[in-house]
C-alpha positions as semicolon CSV with decimal commas, in nm:
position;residue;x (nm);y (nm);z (nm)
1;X;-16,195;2,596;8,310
2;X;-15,946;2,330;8,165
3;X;-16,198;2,055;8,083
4;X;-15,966;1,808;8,250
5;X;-15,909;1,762;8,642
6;X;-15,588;1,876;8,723
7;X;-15,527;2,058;8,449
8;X;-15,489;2,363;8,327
9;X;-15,572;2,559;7,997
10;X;-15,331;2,714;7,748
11;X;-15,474;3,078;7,835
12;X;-15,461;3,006;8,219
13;X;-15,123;2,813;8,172
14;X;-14,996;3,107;7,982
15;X;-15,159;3,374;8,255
16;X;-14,981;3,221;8,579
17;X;-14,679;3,138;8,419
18;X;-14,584;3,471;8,235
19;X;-14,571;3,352;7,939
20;X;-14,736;3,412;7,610
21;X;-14,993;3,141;7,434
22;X;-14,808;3,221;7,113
23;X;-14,458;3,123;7,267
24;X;-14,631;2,812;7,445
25;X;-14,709;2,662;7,076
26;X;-14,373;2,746;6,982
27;X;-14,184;2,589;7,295
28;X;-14,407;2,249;7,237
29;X;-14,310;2,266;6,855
30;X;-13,967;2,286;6,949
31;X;-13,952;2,042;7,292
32;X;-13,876;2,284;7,507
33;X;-14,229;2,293;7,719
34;X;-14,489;2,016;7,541
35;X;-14,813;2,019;7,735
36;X;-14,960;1,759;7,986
37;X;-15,258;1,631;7,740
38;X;-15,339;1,776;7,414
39;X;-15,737;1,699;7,356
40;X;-15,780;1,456;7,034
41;X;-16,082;1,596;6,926
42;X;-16,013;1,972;6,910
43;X;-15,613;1,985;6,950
44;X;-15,644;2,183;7,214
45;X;-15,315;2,214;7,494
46;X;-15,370;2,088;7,856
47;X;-15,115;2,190;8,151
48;X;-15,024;2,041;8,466
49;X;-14,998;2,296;8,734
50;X;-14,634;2,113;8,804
51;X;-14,509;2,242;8,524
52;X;-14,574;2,589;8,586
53;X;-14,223;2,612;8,749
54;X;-14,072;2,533;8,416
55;X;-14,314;2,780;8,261
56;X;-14,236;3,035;8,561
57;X;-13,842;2,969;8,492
58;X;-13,868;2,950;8,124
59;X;-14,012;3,331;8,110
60;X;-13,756;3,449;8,388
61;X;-13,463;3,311;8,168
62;X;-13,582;3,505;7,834
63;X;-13,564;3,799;8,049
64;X;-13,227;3,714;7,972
65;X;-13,222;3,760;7,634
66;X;-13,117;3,361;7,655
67;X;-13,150;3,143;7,347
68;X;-13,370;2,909;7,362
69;X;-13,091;2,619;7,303
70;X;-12,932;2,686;7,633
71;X;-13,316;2,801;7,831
72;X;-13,393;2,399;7,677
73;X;-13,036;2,244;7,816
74;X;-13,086;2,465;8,155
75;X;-13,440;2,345;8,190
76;X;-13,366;2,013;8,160
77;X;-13,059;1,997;8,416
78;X;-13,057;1,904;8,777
79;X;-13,023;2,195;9,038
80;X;-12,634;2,178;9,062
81;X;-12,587;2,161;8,676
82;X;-12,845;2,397;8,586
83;X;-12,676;2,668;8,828
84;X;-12,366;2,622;8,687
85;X;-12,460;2,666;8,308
86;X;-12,673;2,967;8,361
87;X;-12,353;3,102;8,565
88;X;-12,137;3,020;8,280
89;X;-12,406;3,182;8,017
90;X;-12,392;3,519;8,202
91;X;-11,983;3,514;8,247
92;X;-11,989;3,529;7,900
93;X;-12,261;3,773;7,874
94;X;-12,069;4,007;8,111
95;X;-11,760;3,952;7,924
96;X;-11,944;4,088;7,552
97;X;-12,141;4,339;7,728
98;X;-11,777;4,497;7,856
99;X;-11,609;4,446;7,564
100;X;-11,874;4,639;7,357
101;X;-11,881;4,899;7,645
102;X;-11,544;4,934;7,567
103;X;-11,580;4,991;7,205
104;X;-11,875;5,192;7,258
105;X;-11,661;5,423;7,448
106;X;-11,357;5,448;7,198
107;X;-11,608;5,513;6,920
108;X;-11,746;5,785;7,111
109;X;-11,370;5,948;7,128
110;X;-11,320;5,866;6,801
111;X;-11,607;6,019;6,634
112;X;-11,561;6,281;6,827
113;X;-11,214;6,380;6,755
114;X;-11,255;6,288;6,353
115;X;-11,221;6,534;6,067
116;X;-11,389;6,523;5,741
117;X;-11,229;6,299;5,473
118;X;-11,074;6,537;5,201
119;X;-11,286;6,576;4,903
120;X;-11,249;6,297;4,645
121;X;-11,006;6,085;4,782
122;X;-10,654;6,078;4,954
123;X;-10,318;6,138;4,760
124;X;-10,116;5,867;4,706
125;X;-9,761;5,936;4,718
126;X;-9,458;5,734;4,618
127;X;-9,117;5,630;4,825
128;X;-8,828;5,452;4,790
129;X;-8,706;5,277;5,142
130;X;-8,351;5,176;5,171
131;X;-8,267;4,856;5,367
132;X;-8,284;4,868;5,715
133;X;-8,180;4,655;6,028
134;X;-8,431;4,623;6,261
135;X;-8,533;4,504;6,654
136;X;-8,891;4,416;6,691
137;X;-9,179;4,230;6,862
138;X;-9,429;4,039;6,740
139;X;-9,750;3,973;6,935
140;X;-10,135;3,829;6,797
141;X;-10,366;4,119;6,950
142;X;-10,743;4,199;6,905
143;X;-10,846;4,590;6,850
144;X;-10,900;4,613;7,223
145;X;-10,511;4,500;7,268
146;X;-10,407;4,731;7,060
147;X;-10,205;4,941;7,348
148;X;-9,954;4,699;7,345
149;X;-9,791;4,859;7,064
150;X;-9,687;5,148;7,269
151;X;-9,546;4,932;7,549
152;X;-9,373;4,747;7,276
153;X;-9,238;5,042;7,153
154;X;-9,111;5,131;7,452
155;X;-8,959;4,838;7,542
156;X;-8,772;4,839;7,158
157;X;-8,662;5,215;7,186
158;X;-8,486;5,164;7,527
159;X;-8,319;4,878;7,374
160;X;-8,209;5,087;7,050
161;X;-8,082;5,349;7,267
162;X;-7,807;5,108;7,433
163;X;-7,669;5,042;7,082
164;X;-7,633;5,441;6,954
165;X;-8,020;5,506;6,925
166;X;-8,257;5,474;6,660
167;X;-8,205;5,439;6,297
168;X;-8,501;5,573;6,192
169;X;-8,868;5,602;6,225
170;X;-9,005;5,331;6,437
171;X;-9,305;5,164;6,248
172;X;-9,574;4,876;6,268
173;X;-9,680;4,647;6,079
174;X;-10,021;4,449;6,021
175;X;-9,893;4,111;5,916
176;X;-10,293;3,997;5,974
177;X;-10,630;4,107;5,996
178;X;-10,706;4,313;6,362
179;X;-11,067;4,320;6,490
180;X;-11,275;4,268;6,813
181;X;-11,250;3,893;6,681
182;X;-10,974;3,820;6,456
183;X;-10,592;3,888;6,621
184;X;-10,400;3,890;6,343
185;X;-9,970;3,936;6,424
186;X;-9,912;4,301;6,473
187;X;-9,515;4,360;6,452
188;X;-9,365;4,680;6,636
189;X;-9,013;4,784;6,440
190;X;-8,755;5,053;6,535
191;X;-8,465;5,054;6,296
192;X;-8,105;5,049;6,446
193;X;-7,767;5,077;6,318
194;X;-7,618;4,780;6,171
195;X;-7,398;4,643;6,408
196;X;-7,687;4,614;6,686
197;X;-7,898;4,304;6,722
198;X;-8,191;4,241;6,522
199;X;-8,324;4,126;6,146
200;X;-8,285;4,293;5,853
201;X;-8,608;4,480;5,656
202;X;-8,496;4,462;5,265
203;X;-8,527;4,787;5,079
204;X;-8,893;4,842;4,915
205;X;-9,099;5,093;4,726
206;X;-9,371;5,199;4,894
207;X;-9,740;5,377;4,828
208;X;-9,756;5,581;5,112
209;X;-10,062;5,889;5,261
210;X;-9,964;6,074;5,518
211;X;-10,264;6,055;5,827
212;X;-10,323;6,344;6,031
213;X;-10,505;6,262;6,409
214;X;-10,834;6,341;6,278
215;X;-10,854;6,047;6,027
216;X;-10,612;5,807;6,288
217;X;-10,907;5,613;6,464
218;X;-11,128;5,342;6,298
219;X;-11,327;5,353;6,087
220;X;-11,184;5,660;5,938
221;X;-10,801;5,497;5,896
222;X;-10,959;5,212;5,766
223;X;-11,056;5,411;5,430
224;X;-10,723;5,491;5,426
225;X;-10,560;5,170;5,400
226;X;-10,831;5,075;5,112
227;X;-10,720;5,347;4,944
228;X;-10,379;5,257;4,942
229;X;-10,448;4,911;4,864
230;X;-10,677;5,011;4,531
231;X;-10,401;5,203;4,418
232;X;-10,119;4,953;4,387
233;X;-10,418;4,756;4,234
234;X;-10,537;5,010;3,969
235;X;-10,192;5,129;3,889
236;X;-10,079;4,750;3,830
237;X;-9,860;4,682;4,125
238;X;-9,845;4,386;4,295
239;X;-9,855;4,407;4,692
240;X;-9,460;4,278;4,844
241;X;-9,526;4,316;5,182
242;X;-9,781;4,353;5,485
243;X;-9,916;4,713;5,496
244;X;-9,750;4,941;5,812
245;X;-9,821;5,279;5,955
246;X;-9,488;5,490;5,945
247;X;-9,452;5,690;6,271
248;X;-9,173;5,983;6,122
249;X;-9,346;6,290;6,253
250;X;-9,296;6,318;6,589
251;X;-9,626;6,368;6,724
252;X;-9,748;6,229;7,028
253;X;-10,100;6,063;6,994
254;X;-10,275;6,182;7,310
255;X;-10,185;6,522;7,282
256;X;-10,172;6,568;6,915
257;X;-10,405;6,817;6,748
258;X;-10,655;6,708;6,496
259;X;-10,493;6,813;6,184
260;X;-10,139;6,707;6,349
261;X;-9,972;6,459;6,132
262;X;-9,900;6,131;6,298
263;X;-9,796;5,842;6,050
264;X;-9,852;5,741;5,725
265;X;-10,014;5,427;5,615
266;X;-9,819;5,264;5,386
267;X;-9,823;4,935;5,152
268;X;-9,482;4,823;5,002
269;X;-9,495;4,690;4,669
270;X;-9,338;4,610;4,312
C-alpha cells in the first residue's frame, strides 16, 4: 500500500523498477531520482508510477557499469541527446575494453616467455662510445605503438644501405616516459658513415646490462632500466642523456630463444 493515491512505496517502487531501496536513498541524496512526496511526519519516500521509466532505465544503465554522473546527464536528456551520449559512453568503453584486451594478451606472451631475474641483481658494465653520425626518426607512441620502431627501423636501414650501409648497431632511444597513457618521443637511430645525411650523436660513457629475450618484455625490462638508473646514482654519476636499448647482437626478436641476447639497456652519463 503507498498511503497516497497514485503513489507508490519505496519497497514497491524499488520492486517494479529493479532497483534497490538502498540505491533509491542514495539517487534522491544525490538528485539523480528524488521521490514524488516524501511524508512529513515519518520521512517516508512516495513514487509516482511515471517515474518508474527513469527507475526502469536508471537500473538498465548500471548494468553498464555507468557512473552515475553520466546515468544523471543521460537521464535528464531528451530522446535524441540521450541516444547520442550513451552511444558516445560505450565508444569509449569499447575502445578501453580493446585496449586492455590487447595488453591482456601481450602480458600473457610475456609472462610466458620470461626467465627468472638473476639472483641479487644485474651487472652493470661500463663503455666508452665514440661519436657517431646518425639518421633517425622520431615519433610520440604509447606501449601499444610500440611496433613502429621496427617499421622505423626499416625504413632507416634501407636508407643507410644507399650510403655504404650501417655504421654500427642501430639503437633507440626513450627521450620520454612510454605507457598505455603517456607517449613520450621514442627515437629509432642507425649510425652511418660520415659523409651520409643525418645528425651527429657526441661520444658518451655509458652504464650498460646486456638483456637476454627472457627479461625483454615489461615488466621484467623495466627492472632493468631501474637498475641502471640506481647505479649511475649510487656510484655518483650524473645522467647525460635519455636511456636507449643497444641492438648489437644480431638476434631477431620473434624467433630469438629465451636466453638469446638481444640489446642492452643502457644510460649514458658523466
Amino acid at each position: 500500500m503507498s498511503g497516497e493515491p497514485g503513489l507508490l512505496t519505496i519497497g514497491e517502487f524499488a520492486r517494479r523498477s529493479g532497483l534497490s531501496i538502498r540505491a533509491l536513498r542514495l539517487y534522491d541524496r544525490i538528485g539523480l531520482l528524488r521521490p514524488a512526496h516524501v511524508v512529513p511526519a515519518t520521512g517516508y519516500r512516495r513514487y509516482a508510477s511515471g517515474q518508474l521509466y527513469a527507475g526502469r532505465l536508471i537500473a538498465l544503465l548500471r548494468r553498464l557499469d555507468m557512473p552515475l554522473t553520466e546515468i544523471t546527464a543521460i537521464v535528464g536528456a531528451a530522446g535524441s541527446d540521450a541516444a547520442a551520449r550513451l552511444a558516445d559512453y560505450w565508444t569509449a568503453v569499447e575502445q578501453r575494453l580493446a585496449a586492455q584486451r590487447e595488453l591482456a594478451d601481450r602480458l600473457v606472451r610475456n609472462l610466458a616467455a620470461e626467465t627468472p631475474a638473476p639472483e641479487g641483481t644485474w651487472e652493470v658494465s661500463v663503455r666508452d662510445v665514440a661519436a657517431q653520425h646518425i639518421l633517425s626518426e622520431v615519433r610520440y607512441v604509447n606501449a601499444t605503438e610500440m611496433g613502429w620502431i621496427e617499421e622505423a627501423s626499416a625504413r632507416l636501414t634501407d636508407l643507410a644501405d644507399r650510403s655504404g650501409g650501417p655504421a654500427g648497431p642501430r639503437f633507440v632511444v626513450f627521450h620520454g616516459e612510454v605507457t598505455e597513457d603517456a607517449n613520450g618521443p621514442v627515437e629509432v637511430c642507425v649510425p652511418v658513415h660520415p659523409d651520409a645525411a643525418g645528425r651527429a650523436e657526441p661520444a658518451h660513457r655509458e652504464a650498460y646490462i646486456p638483456v637476454v629475450k627472457g627479461h625483454f618484455e615489461p615488466p621484467r625490462i623495466l627492472s632493468i632500466y631501474d637498475t641502471v638508473r640506481r647505479w649511475v646514482r649510487e656510484h655518483g654519476h650524473t645522467v647525460a642523456a635519455s636511456p636507449r636499448e643497444v641492438y648489437a647482437y644480431g638476434a631477431v626478436l620473434e624467433t630469438a630463444g629465451p636466453g638469446d641476447l638481444v640489446c642492452d639497456v643502457a644510460l649514458p652519463f658523466r
